[in-house]
N, C-alpha and C positions, 0 to 999 in steps of 0.2 A: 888710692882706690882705683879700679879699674873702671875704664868707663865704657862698658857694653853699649850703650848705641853706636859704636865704631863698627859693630857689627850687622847694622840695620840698613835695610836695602828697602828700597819698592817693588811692587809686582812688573812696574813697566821700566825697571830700569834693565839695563841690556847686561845681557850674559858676561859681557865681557868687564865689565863696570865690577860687578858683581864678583868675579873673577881676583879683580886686585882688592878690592876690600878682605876676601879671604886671604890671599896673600899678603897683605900687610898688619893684618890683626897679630901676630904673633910679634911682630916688634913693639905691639903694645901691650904684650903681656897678656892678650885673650888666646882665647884657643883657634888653632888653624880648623880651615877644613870645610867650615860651618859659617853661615850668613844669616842671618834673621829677617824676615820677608814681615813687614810690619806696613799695618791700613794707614791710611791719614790721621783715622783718630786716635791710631799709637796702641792698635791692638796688635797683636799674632797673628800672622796670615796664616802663616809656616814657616818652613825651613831650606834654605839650598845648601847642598854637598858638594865636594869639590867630585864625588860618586856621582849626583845628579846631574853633571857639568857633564863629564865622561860618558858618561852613556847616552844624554842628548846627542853629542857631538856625534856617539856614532851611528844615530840614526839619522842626521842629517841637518839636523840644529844647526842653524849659525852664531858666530858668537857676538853677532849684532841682534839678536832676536830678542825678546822681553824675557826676562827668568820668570814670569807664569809659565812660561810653555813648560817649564822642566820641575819647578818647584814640588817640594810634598805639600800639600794642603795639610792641616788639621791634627799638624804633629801630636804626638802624647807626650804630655809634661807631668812635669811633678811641682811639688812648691816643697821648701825646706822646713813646711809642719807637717809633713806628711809622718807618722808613726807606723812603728809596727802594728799588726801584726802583717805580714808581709804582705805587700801588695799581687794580688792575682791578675793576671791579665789574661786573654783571649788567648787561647791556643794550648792552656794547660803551665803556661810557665811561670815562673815566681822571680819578681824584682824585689831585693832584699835595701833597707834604708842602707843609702848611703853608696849601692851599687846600683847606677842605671845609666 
């Protein structure tokens, strides 16, 4: 079984911290790319991208700086009971089960 809190970060932990947890998740078999920004009490903060890294950086980010500065708040999830009929989302577009 894989074990996703290999992918869990803090708000105050520093970009570059952050940085090799992305990079080493796929030797464990999770998905690159992606970090999970999780409270003390082990909720969802958000999300950080190795997208979200890159584009701080070129606004002047350092990569000693906390990833709150860069992070998404308040990502949109799904849970694996989610059913048809297709989900609708804001903007007019359609996330079908199983693609999102």
């Amino acid at each position: 079984m894989l074990d996703v809190t290999k992918l869990f970060v803090r708000s105050h932990d520093s970009i570059r911290a952050v940085m090799e947890v992305i990079s080493k998740a796929p030797l464990s078999g999770l998905p690159g790319g992606i970090a999970l920004v999780m409270s003390e009490g082990g909720d969802l903060e958000g999300v950080v991208t190795d997208g979200d890294i890159r584009r701080g950086l070129l606004v002047g980010v350092s990569l000693e700086d906390p990833v709150e500065k860069i992070y998404t708040r308040d990502p949109i999830v799904f849970n694996l009971k989610m059913t048809h009929p297709p989900l609708k989302i804001e903007g007019g577009g359609i996330l079908y089960k199983g693609y999102i």
